[in-house]
Every structure is written in C-alpha cells, then in structure tokens.
N, C-alpha and C positions, 0 to 999 in steps of 0.2 A: 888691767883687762887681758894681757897678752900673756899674764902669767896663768892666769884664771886658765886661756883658753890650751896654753903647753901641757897643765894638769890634765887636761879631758882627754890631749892626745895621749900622754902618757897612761893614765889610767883605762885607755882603748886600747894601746898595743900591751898593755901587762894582761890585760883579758884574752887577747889571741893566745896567750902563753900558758893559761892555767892549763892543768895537767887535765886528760882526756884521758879514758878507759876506752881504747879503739877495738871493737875485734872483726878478724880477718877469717874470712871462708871461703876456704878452695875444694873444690870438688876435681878429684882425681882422674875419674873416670875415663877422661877424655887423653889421659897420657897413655903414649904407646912407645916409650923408650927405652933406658936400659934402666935394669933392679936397679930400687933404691932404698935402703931403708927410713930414711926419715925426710918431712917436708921443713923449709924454715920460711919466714918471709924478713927478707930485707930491706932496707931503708935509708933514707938521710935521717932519720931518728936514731937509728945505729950505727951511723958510717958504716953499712953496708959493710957489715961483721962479720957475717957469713955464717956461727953457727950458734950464737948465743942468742936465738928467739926461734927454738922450736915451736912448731905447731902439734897437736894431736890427734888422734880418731879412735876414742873409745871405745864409739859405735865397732872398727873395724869395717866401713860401709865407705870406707876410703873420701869421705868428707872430714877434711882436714881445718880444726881453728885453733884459735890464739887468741887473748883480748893482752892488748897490751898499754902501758900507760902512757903516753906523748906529751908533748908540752906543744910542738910547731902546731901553726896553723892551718897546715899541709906539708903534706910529704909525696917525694916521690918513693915509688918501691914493687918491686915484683916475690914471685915465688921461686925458690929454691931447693935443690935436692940436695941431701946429705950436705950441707954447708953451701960450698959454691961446685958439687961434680957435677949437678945441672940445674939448669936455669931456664925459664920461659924465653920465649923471642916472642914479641911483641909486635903487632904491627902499626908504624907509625901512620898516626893521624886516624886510630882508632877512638873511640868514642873515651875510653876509660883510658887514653895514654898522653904520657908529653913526652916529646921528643928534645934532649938535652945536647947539644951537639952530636958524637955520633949514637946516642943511649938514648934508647926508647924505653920506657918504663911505665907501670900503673901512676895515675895521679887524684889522688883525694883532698880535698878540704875536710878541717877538723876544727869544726868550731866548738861540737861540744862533744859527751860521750857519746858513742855510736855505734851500733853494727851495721859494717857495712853487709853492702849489695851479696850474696855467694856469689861465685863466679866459677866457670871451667877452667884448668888447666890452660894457660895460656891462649884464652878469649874473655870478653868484655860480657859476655852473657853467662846465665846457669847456662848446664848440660839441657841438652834433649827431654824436654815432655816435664823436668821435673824444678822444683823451688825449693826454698830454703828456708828452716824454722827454728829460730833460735827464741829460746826463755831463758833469759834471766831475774833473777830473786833476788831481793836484797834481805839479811839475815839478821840485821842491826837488830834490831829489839827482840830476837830470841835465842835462848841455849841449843846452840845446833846440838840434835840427837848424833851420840858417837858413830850411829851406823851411816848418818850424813844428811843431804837434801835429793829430794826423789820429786819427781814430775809423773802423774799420772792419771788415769781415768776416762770419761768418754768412753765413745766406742772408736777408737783408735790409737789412745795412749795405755792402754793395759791397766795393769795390776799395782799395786806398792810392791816396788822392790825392783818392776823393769828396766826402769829409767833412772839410775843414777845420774844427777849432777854434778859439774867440776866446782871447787871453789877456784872463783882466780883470786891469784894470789897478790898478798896485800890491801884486798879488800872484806868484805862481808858479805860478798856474791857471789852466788852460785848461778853456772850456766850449763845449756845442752843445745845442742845443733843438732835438727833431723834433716837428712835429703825427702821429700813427701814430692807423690805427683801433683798435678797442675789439677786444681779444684779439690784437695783435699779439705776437710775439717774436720773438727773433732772438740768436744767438751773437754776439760784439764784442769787438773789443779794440784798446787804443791804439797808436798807432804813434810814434816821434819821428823825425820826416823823412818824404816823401812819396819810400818804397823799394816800387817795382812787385814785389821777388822778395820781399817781408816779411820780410827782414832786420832792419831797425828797430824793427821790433815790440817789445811787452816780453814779458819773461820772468818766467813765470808758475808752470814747471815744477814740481811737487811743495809748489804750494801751495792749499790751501783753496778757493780760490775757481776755480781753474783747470777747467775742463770739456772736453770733447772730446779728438779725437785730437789737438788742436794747440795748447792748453791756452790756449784764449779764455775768455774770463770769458761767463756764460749770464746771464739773465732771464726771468724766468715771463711768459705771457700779459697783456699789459697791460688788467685791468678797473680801474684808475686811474692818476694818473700815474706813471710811472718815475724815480725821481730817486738818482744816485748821487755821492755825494762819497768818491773816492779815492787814491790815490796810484799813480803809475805803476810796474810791476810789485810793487807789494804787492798787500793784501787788504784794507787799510781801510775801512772805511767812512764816517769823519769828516772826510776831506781831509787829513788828517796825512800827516806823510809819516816810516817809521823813522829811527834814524843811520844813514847808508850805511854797507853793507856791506867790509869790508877787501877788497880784492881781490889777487890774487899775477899778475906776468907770466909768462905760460908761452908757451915760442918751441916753436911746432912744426918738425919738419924732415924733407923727404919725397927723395929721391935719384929723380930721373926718368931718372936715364942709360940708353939703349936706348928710353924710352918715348915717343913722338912722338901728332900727331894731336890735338892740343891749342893754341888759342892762350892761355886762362889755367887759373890753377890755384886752386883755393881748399880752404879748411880748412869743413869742412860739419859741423856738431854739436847738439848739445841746446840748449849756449849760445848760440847762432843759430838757433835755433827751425831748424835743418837748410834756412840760404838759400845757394840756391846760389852767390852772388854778393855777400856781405855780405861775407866777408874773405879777401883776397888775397893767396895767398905770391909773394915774389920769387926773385929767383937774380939778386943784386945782381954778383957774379963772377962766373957765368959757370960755375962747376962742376957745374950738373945736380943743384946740391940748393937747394931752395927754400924758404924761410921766413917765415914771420909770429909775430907775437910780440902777444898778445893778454890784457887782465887779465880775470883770471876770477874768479869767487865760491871760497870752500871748498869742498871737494865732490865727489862721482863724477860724470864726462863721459865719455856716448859720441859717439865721432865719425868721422870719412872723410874723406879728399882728392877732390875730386869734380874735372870738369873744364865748360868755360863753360857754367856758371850749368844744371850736372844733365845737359848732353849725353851727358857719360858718368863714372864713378866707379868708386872700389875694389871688387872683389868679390873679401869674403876665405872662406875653408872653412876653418872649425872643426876636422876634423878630419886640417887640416896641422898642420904648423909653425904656420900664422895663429890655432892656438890659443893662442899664449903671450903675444898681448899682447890679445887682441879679448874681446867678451860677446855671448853671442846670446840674445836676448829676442824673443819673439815673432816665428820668424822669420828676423827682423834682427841680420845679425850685425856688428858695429861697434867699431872699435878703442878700446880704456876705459882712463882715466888718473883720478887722485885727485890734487886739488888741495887743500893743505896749506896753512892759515891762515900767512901771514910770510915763506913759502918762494920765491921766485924760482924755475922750473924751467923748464931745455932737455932737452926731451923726443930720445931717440936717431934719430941720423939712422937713417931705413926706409927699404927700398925700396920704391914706389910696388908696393901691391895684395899687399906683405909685412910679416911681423913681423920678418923679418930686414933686417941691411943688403946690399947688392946686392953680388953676387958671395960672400955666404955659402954654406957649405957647409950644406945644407937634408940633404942623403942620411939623415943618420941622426934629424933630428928629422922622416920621413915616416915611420920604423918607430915603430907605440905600442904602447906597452907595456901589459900589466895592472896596477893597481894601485889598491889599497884608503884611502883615507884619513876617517880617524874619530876623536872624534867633532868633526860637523862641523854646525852651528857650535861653536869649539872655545873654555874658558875654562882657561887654565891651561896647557893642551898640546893637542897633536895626533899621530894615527902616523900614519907611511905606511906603507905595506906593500904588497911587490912580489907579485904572482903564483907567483913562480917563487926559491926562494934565491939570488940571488946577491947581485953586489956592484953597489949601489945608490948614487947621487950627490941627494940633495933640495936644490934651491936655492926659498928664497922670497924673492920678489921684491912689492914696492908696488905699486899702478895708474900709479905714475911710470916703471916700472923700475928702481928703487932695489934690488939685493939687500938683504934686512934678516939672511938668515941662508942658513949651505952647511952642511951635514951628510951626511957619509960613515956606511956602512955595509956588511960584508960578506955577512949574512947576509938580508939583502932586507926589515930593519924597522929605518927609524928616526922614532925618539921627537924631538918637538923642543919645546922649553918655550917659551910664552908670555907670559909673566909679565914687565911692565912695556911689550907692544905696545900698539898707540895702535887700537881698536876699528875694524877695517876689514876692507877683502876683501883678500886678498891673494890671487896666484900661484904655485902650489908645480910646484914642473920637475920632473921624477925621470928620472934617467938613466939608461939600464944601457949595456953591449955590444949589447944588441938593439935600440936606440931610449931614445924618451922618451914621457912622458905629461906633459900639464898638467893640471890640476886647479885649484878655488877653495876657499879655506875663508875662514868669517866668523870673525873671532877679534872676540870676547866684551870 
C-alpha cells in the first residue's frame, strides 16, 4: 500500500512538470524611460538569461507578447528592455508579486497552458480604459495556406488579409494580441490563407459555437481580457484540435451548352461558407460540361453553380421540375445532396439553372399533381396517395440521386416499407399521366 500511495505522489509531481505553452502580455504604453529597442521577459524558466526570450508587436500598437514553453509549476519573472538595459521595479507585496529576499518580481502558477492576464509596464493591472485580446488556433488538422492564418470579420475585426497571425513556434498554433477598450466586441472568425471572397474561412456550420448569418464565432463585451484557445473549425476551447474528420470526393457536373456570358464558373455552397470564387469547375474537353471534384464532410449540402465570383448564378423555382433535386429554406432555394461517410460520389450531369439534364423532356414533370404523403416523418413505412384513382409510379430517390426504391400502383396509393433505410430525407417523385409531384419525407 505505501508503494501504491509513493506512485500517486510521483505521478502528481511529474504532472506539475509537463511542459505548458505560457504567453506573456505587456502593454507598453505606460513606459516613459530611455529608447529601447526591444522587450524580453525573464525568468527562473530561463535563469534570468536576459536576451534569449524576446517578445514582439506586430501590431506596432506597442503591446508586446511571447508564448513560451515551461515545464515549472510556477515561476518568478518580470519584464525587460534590450536584455537586462532595463528592467521593471515592482512593488513589493503588490497583488501579482513575490518578494524573494531583496527581489521583488511577477509571480504565476502554471498548471496548464495559458495566457496570462495583459498587464502595464511595470503594474499588476492593464493600462487605462483598455483589455486585452488574445486568439489562438490550433492548425493540426489543416494544410496552412503559404500566405499563413488570418483572424477576421465582425464589425470590428476587418477584412482577410488585416489580421495576420504568429505561428508560435514548435507548435501548430497560431496567435494575435489586440489592446481593445473596455466593452468592446465584435463577431470573428479564422481564415487559412489571405481569400478577399472568404472562401478560406472555416466552417463552423451547425456547430455550437457558430453565430450569425454566416456562422462566425461571437464574444461578449470585453470588461476583461478575452482569451481564446481553439482549434480551427471546431468549438474547443483548450487548443486541442478533434481526429479529422473522414471526408468522401464528390465531383459535381453542370452541362452549360446554350449558356454564355460567363468567363468562370464555380460550385457555390454551405461547404464554402457560399464563396463565390473558392472552387472552380473546368471543361477539361471541351464538351460544355464542367467539373470540380471536391472532399467533403458526411452530411446534408445545399448549393449553386454561380458565375465570376456571384456576377450572376442559378435561379431555380420550386414548383417546376427544379423541385426534384433543390430545398428551399427561408426563401433560398438551393440544389441539396447528402454525403455518405466511405462513399466516393459523381453527382448527375444538370443543366445549368436545371434539375434535369439538357435537352430533357421537362413537358410532363411542369404538370403537378396532387398528392398526400404520410406519415411524415415516417418510422417503418410511408403512403402516398394520389388525388385522383389512377395509375401511380413512386420513385424515392437519396440527396445523391441514388433511386433506393420504384413502386407502381393502379389504384392511386402506394405503401412503401422502410425498414433497414439509413435515417435521412429523401425524394419521393410520383407520377401519373397528368404530371408529377416531388415531395420530402424524413425516414426515422
């Protein structure tokens, strides 16, 4: 038992130990001594080295950081100019100091990674009226863009391209420090690459931390500092970053024959945060049908073929034909596919601004029909049922265009069993001599 209980202390203090990604913010403002050109911060982590832990300010806004890697479970340490030409004076029995016989110094605990508190030049507080905003990204599961990681959006964080972030080095994280005054906020969200049409952006979609119409990540009114460790399109809060996600190639293909008045074309969707200029179909032959082939998450997508970068794009009506492959949501009505974990899919060539292929006979799917279907969402089965007796054709079809099932009927109701379908929306067609109707149902 006393062995048992040696382990628990040993494997306690080996935990005070593991290495910690610390970073340090000092706000300049408040010095009025002699030029210096560079800030450092010192430490019992460095036996107070004096110039080998420079700080930076990109910004040039004279807020100075550093994240740096520690192992102790605390440190003492201050700020310094150009090595050791100057140094803070501290005053002892200050809130943020220990006093070490005659050396007064900053003192932190460092249990895990952290940024700390910003602080003025030689005080335990930020400056006057203003806080402190630090984002960091974790970049683990993406190909950082050569032009880097970018922080932008809201109505306070600008454009792609403002807000360059640092990598600290040694890791897969990107960070940025802003000095903001006191009640600031602002909507934001990472970009990888500096893309003006926000393409590069991450995707946030239908997750937790996603806000607004364009699903940027928010922040309340800064009355202290702001500090976030996350991963790029998750929701974390620790800097972890998930296992990436499995993703399937799916090739779109659009048939432009007759359609002119364009010099590019592009694939415009949810997965692109809807840029108009992020992914570009070709017509590598020459036949007027255009492609891109693009890996996506599992999942339902709505999307469009647009033309340069939102000039001009599809507009489909619901209550054609362009009901058999599109979803309208607020509005917005937008051609919808389901993407299938393992599955590789080439989505049917369409004609541009259609659910059909070009030169399809449309005549009969403009007549719609009546028809009943219930109950809907369905667990087990579903019926249609026509308006009118007659002889009825039900095709259901996946958000891929996959038929999964055809059922005939003469009497104008058929029954169709679902038992062993994979929990999704599907397409149900129904056909008579008069026309057709589309329909959704959610099977259970």
């Amino acid at each position: 038992m006393k062995q048992f209980f040696t382990l628990i202390a040993l494997f306690t203090a080996l935990a005070g130990f593991a290495q910690k990604q610390v970073t340090f913010v000092v706000d300049m403002r408040g010095y009025t001594g002699a030029t210096y050109t560079g800030v450092f911060v010192n430490g019992q982590y460095n036996n107070w080295c004096g110039s080998c832990n420079p700080m930076s300010d990109p910004e040039n806004d004279s807020v100075w950081t550093v994240t740096l890697p520690i192992t102790a479970d605390s440190t003492e340490y201050k700020f310094t100019l150009d090595g050791w030409n100057g140094q803070e004076n501290l005053t002892a029995g200050s809130a943020c100091t220990k006093t070490t016989g005659t050396f007064t110094n900053r003192f932190t605990k460092l249990l895990t990674d952290t940024i700390l508190t910003g602080v003025c030049w030689q005080s335990c507080a930020s400056c006057a009226g203003v806080k402190y905003a630090t984002w960091q990204v974790n970049m683990s599961n993406q190909t950082v863009d050569p032009a880097g990681v970018f922080i932008a959006g809201g109505t306070g964080m600008g454009v792609p391209g403002n807000h360059p972030m640092a990598m600290i080095p040694g890791t897969s994280r990107y960070t940025k420090t802003l000095r903001k005054p006191i009640g600031w906020s602002s909507d934001f969200t990472f970009l990888n690459g500096n893309c003006p049409g926000w393409g590069c952006k991450e995707n946030l979609a239908g997750k937790p931390c996603a806000v607004g119409p364009f699903n940027d990540r928010g922040m309340s009114a800064m009355n202290s500092d702001f500090r976030l460790r996350t991963c790029f399109g998750e929701c974390t809060t620790d800097g972890s970053c998930p296992a990436p996600a499995t993703t399937q190639n799916i090739t779109f293909q659009v048939d432009m024959a007759g359609t002119t008045g364009f010099t590019n074309l592009y694939v415009s969707g949810q997965f692109n945060n809807w840029s108009g200029n992020a992914n570009q179909l070709t017509d590598a032959d020459a036949d007027s049908v255009y492609t891109a082939t693009l890996p996506l998450l599992t999942g339902q997508w709505e999307y469009k073929f647009s033309m340069d970068n939102w000039a001009n794009s599809e507009q489909l009506d619901p209550l054609t034909s362009d009901s058999t492959c599109t979803l309208t949501t607020g509005g917005f009505t937008n051609r919808v596919f389901q993407s299938v974990t393992g599955q590789n899919t080439t989505l049917p060539v369409v004609c541009y601004a259609s659910c059909l292929a070009c030169g399809a006979d449309a005549s009969m799917a403009e007549g719609i029909i009546a028809v009943r279907l219930f109950p809907n969402p369905a667990q087990g089965y579903f019926v249609v049922e026509s308006a009118s007796e007659e002889t009825i054709r039900v095709e259901v079809s996946n958000l891929m265009g996959q038929v999964v099932n055809v059922t005939e009927a003469s009497n104008g109701v058929v029954r169709i069993a679902t038992d062993g379908w994979a929990p999704a929306v599907y397409f149900v067609r129904t056909v008579s001599e008069r026309g057709q109707n589309v329909d959704r149902v959610t099977v259970l």
